[in-house]
Residue, then its C-alpha position, 0 to 999 in steps of 0.5 A: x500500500x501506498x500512502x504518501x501524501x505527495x500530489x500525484x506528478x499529473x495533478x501537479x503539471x495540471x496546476x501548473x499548466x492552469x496557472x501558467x495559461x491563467x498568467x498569460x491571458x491575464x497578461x494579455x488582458x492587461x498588456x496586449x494589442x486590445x488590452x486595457x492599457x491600449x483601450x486607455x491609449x487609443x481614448x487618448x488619442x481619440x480625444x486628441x484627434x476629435x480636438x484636432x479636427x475641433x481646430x481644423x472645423x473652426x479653421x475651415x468655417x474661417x476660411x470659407x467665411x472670408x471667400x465667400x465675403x470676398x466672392x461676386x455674389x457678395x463682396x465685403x469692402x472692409x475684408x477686401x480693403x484689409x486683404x489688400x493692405x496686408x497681401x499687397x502692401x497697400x495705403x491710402x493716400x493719406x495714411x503714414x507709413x512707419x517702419 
């Protein structure tokens, strides 16, 4: 009769094999391609790109404001009048110049 208290050699390679693949997909959870810490990096980056894209909206708006300000339908003297004095160096006759 055998009465040894050791595990038997098989349940102790189960265990181990069991923690081993517990270990891992912890890991993975944690640390791999869609893991939380990557969940956490791609939210940053989402924030950051959603107040680019804030930034290039109101740049836009700006921009298609001033054209269509200075298209043929509408024409605004005072932007023309600004765009002409800072594109093209331009004065009125009775405006000083200083350097």
């Amino acid at each position: 009769m055998n009465t040894n208290n050791r595990p038997a050699l098989g349940a102790l390679i189960y265990f181990l094999l069991l923690a081993t693949l517990g270990l891992y997909f912890t890991f993975a959870a944690v640390q791999g391609d869609y893991g939380v810490f990557r969940q956490v990096q791609i939210r940053a980056e989402i924030d950051q790109l959603e107040t680019d894209r804030g930034r290039l909206q109101a740049q836009l708006d700006d921009i298609e404001n001033k054209t269509h300000r200075l298209s043929d339908d509408y024409l605004d003297m005072d932007l023309l009048d600004q765009q002409a004095r800072d594109i093209l160096g331009y004065l009125r006759p009775d405006e000083i110049m200083i350097r």
